[in-house]
Every structure is written in structure tokens, then in C-alpha cells.
Gaussian input, Z-matrix of N, CA and C with variables (Angstrom, degrees):
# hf/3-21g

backbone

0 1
 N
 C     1     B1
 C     2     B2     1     A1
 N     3     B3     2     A2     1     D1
 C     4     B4     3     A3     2     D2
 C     5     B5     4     A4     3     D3
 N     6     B6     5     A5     4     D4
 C     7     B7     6     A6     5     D5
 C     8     B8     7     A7     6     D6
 N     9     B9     8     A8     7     D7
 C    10    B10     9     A9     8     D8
 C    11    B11    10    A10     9     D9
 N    12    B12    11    A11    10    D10
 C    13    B13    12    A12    11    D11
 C    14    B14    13    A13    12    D12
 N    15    B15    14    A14    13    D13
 C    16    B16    15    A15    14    D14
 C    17    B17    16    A16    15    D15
 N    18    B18    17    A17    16    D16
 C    19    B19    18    A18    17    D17
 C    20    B20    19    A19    18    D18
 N    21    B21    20    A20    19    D19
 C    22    B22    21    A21    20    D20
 C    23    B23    22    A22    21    D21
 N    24    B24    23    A23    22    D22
 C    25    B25    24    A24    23    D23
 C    26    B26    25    A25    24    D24
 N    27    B27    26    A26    25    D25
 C    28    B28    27    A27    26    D26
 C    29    B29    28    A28    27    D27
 N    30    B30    29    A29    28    D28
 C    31    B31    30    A30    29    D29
 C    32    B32    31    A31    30    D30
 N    33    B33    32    A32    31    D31
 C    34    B34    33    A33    32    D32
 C    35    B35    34    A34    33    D33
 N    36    B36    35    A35    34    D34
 C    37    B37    36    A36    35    D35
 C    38    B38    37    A37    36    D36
 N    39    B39    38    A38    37    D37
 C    40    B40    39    A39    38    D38
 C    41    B41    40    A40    39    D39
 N    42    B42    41    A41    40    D40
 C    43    B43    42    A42    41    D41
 C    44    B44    43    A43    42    D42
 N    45    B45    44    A44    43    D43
 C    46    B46    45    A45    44    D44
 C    47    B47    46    A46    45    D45
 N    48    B48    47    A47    46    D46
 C    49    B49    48    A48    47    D47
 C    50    B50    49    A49    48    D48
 N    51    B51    50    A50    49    D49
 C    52    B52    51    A51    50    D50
 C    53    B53    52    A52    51    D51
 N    54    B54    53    A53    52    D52
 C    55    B55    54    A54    53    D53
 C    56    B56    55    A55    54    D54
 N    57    B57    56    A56    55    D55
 C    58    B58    57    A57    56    D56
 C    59    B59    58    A58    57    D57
 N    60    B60    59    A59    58    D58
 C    61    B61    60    A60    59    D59
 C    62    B62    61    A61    60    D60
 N    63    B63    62    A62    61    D61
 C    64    B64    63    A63    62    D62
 C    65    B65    64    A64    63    D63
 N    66    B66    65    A65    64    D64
 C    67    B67    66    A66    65    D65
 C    68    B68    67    A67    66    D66
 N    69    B69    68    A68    67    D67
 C    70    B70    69    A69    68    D68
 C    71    B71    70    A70    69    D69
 N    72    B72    71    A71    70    D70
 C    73    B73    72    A72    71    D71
 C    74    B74    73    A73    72    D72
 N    75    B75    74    A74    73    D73
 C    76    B76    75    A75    74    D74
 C    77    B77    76    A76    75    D75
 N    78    B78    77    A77    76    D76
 C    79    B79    78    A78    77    D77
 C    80    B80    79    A79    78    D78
 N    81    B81    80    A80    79    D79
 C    82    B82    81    A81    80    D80
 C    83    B83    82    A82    81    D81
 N    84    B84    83    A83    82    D82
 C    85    B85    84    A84    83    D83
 C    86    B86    85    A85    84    D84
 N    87    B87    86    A86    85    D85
 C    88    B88    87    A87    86    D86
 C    89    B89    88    A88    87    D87
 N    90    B90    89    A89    88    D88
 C    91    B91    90    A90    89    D89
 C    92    B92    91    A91    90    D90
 N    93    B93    92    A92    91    D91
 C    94    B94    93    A93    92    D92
 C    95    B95    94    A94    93    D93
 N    96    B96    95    A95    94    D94
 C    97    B97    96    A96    95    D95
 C    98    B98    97    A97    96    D96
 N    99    B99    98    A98    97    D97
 C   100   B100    99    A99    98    D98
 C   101   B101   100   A100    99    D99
 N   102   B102   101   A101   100   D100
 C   103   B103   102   A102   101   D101
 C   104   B104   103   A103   102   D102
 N   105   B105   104   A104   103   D103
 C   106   B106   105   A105   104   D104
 C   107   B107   106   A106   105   D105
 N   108   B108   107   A107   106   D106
 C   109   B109   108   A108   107   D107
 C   110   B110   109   A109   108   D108
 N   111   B111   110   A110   109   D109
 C   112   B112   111   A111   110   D110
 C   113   B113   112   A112   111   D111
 N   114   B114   113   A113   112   D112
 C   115   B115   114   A114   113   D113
 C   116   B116   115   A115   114   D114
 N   117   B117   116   A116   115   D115
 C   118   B118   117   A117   116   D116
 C   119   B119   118   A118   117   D117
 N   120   B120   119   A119   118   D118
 C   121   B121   120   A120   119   D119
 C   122   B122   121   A121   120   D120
 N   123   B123   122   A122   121   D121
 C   124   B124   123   A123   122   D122
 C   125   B125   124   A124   123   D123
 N   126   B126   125   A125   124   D124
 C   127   B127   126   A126   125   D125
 C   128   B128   127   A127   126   D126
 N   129   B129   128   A128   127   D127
 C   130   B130   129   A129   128   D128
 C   131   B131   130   A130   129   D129
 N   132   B132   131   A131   130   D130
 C   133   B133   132   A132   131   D131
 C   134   B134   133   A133   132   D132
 N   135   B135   134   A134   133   D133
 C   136   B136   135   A135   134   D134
 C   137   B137   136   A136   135   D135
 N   138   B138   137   A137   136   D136
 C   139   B139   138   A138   137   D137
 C   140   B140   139   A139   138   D138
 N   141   B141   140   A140   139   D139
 C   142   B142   141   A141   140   D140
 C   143   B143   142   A142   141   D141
 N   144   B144   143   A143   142   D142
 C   145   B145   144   A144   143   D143
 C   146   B146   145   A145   144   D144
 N   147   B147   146   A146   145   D145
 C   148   B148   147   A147   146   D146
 C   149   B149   148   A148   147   D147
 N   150   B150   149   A149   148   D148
 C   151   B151   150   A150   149   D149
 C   152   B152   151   A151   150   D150
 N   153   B153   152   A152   151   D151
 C   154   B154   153   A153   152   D152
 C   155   B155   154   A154   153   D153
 N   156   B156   155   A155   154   D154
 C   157   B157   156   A156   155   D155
 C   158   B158   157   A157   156   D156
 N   159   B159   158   A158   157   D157
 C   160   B160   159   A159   158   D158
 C   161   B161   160   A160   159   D159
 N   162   B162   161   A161   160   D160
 C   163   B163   162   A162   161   D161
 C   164   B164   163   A163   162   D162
 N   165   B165   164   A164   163   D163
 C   166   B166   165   A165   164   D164
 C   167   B167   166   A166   165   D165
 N   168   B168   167   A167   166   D166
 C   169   B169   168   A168   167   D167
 C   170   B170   169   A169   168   D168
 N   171   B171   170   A170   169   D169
 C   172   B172   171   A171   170   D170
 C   173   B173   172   A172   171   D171
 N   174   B174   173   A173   172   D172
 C   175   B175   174   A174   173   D173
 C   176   B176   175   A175   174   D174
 N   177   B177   176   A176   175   D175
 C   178   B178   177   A177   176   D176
 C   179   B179   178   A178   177   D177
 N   180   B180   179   A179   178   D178
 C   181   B181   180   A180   179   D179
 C   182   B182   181   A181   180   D180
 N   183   B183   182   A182   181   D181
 C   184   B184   183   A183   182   D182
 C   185   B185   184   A184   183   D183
 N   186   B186   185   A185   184   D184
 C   187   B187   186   A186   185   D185
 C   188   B188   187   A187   186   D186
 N   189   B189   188   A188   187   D187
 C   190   B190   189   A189   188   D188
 C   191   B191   190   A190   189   D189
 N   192   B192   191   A191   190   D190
 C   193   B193   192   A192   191   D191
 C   194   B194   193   A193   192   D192

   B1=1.4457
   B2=1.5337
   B3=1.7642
   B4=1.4224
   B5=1.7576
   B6=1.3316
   B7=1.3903
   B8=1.5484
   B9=1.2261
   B10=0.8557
   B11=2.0397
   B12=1.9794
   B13=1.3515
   B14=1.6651
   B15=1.4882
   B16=1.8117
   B17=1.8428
   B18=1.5220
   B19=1.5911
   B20=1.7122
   B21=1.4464
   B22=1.8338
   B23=1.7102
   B24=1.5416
   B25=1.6436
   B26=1.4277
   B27=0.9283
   B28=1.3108
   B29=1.5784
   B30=0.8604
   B31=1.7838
   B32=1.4871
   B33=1.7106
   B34=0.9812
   B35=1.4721
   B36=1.4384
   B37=1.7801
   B38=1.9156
   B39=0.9422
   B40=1.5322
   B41=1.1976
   B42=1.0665
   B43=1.5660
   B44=2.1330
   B45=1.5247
   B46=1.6064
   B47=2.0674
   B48=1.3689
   B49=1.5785
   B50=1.8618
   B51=1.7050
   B52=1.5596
   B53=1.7587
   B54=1.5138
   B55=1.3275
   B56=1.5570
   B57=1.5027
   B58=2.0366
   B59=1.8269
   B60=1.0479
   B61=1.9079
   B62=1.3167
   B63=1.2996
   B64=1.5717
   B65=1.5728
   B66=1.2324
   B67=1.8108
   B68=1.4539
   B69=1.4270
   B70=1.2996
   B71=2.0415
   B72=1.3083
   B73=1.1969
   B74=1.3673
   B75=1.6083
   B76=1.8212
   B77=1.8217
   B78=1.7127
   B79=1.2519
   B80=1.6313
   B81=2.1324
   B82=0.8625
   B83=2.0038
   B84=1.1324
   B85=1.2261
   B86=1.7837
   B87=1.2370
   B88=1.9561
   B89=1.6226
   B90=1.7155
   B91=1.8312
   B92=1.4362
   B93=1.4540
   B94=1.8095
   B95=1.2337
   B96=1.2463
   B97=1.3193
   B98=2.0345
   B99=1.5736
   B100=1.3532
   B101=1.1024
   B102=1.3627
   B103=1.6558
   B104=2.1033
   B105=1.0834
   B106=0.9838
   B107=1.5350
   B108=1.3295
   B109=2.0220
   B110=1.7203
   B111=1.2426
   B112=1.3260
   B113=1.7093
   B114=1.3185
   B115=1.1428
   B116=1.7665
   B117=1.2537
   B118=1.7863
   B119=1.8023
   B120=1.5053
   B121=2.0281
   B122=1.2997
   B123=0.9149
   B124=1.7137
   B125=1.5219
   B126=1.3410
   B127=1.5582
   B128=1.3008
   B129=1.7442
   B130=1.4756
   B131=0.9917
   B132=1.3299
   B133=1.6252
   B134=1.9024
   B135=1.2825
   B136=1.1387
   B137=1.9033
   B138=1.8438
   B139=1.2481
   B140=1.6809
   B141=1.5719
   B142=1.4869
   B143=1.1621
   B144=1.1114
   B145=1.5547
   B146=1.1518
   B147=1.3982
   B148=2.0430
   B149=1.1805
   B150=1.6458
   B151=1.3461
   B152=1.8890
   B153=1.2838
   B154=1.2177
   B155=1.4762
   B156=1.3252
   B157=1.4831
   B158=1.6663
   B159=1.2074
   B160=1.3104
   B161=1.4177
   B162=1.6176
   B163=1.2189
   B164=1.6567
   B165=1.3062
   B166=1.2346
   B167=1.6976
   B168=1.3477
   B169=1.5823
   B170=1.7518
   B171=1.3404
   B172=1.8072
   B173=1.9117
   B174=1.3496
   B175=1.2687
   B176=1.6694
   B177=1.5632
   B178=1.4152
   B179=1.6807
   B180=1.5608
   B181=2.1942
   B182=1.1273
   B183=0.8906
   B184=1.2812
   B185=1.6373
   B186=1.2213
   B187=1.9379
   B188=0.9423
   B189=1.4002
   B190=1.2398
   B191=1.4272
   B192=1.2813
   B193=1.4469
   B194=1.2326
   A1=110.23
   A2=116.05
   A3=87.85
   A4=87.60
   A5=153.13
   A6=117.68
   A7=135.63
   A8=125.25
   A9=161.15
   A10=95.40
   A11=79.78
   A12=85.98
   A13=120.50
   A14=97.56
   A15=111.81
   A16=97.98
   A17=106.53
   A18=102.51
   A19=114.29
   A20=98.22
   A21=120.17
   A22=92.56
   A23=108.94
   A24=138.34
   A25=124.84
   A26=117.35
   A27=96.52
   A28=132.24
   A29=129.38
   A30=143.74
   A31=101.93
   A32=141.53
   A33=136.44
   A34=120.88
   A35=121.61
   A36=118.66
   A37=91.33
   A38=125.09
   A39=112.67
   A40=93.95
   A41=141.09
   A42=154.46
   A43=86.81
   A44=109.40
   A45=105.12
   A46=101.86
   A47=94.85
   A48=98.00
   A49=102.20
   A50=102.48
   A51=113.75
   A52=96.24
   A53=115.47
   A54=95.80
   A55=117.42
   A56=122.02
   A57=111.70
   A58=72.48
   A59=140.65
   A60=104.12
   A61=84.19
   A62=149.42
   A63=123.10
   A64=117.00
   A65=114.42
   A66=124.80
   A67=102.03
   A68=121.82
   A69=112.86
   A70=118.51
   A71=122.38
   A72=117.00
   A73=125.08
   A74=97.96
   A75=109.78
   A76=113.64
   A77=112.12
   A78=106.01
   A79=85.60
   A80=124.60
   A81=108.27
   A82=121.44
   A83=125.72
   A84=157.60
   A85=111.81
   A86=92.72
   A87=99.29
   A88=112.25
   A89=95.19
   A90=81.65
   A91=93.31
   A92=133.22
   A93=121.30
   A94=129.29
   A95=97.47
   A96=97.74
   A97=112.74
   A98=103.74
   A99=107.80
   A100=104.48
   A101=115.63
   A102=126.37
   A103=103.39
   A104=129.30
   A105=103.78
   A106=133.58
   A107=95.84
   A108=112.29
   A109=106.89
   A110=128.47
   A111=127.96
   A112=100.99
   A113=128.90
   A114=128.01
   A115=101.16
   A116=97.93
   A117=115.99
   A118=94.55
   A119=124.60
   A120=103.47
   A121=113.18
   A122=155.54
   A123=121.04
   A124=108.27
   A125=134.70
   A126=136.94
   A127=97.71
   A128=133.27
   A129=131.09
   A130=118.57
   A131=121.13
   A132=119.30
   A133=112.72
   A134=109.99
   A135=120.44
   A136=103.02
   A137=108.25
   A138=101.68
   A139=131.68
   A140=96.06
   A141=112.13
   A142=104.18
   A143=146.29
   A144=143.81
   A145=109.72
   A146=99.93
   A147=96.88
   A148=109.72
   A149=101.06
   A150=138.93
   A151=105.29
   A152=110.36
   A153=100.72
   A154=135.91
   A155=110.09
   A156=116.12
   A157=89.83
   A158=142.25
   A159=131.87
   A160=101.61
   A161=137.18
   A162=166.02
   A163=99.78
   A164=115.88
   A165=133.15
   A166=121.31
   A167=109.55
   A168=110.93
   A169=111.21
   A170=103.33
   A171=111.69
   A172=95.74
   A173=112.32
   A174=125.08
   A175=130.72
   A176=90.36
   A177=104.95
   A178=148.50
   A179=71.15
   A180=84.45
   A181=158.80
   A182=109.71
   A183=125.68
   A184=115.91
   A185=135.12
   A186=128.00
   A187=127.53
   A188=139.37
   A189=137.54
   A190=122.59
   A191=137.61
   A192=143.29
   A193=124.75
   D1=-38.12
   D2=-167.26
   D3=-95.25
   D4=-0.01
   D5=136.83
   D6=-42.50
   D7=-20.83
   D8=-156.14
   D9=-73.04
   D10=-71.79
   D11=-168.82
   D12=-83.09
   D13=-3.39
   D14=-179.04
   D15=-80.41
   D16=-39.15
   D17=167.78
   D18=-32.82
   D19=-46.19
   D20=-137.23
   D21=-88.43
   D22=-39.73
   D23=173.95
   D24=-98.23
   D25=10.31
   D26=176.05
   D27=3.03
   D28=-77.35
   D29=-174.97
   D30=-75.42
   D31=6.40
   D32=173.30
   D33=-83.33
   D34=101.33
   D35=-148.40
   D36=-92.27
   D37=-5.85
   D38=167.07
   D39=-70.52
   D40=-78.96
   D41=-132.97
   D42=-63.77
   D43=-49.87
   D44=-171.07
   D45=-66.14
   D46=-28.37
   D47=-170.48
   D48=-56.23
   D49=-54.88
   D50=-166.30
   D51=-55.99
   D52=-45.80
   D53=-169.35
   D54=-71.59
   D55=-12.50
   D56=-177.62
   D57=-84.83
   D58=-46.18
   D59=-151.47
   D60=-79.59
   D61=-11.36
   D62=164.97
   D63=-65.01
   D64=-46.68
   D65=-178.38
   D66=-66.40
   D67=-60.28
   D68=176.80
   D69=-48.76
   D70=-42.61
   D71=177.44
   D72=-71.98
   D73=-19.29
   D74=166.83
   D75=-70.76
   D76=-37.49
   D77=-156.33
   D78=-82.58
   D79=-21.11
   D80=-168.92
   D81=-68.20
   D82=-32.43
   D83=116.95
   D84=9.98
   D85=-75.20
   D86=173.11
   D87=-64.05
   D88=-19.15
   D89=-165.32
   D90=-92.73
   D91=-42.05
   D92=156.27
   D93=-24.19
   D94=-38.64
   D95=-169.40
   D96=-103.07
   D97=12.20
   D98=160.36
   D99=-94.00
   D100=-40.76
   D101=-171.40
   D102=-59.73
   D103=-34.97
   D104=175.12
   D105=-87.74
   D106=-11.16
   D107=159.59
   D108=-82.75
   D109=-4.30
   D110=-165.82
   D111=-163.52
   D112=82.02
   D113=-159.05
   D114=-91.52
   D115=-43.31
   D116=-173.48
   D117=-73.32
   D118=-6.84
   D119=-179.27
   D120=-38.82
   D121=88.98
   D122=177.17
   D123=-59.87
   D124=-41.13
   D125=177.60
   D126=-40.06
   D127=-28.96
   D128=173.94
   D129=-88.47
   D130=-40.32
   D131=170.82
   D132=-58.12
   D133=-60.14
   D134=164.75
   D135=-21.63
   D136=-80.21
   D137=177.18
   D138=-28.39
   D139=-46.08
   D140=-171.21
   D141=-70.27
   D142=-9.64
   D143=178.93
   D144=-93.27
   D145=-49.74
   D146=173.22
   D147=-30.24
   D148=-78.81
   D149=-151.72
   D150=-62.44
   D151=-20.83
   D152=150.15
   D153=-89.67
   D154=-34.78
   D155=179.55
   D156=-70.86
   D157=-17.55
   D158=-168.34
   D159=-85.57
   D160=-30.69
   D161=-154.93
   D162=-91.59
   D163=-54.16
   D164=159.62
   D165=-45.83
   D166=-68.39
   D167=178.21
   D168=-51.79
   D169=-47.96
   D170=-162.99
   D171=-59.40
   D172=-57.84
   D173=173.92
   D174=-40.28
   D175=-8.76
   D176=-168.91
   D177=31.35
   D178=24.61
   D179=147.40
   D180=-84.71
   D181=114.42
   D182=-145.19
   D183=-96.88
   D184=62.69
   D185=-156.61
   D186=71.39
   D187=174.33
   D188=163.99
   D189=-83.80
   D190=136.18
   D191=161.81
   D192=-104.88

């Protein structure tokens, strides 16, 4: 759907925002689930850190309060 609506929008940056935190929470997902057939990857752990601190920035949290 929201390809759908980026077809329909082009220039609509919510609609581009919803789709990376959708891809990012999918690739985050695939990389768990390498990590538990391959716990020691570091090339996965590595990933998994990005992909969270990357998960983190978009989400806009910022410390604890």
C-alpha cells in the first residue's frame, strides 16, 4: 500500500519515511534470525548494531528521561 501511495505521491516524504522504518525492521528481523543459526558472525552482529542504532536515530530518541 504505501508503494502504492508513493506511485500516487511521489514527493510525499512521510509515505518514503514509513517505507525505510518498514525495510529497516524487516532486514532487522532477518539479521536475528541469522544471529541465532550463527551467533559468533560478527559481519551480523556488526549489522545488528547498525541497524539498531539506525532504528534508534529515525525513531527519534534521544536518552533517557
Amino acid at each position: 500500500m504505501v508503494n502504492n501511495a508513493l506511485a500516487i505521491l511521489p514527493d510525499a516524504v512521510h509515505f518514503r519515511k514509513l517505507l525505510l522504518m518498514i525495510y529497516r525492521k524487516q532486514a532487522l528481523k532477518i539479521i536475528q534470525s541469522a544471529l541465532e543459526n550463527h551467533p559468533d558472525n560478527q559481519m551480523f552482529l556488526d549489522q545488528l548494531l547498525d541497524l539498531q542504532k539506525d532504528l534508534l536515530t529515525a525513531t527519534g530518541l534521544k536518552g533517557g528521561h
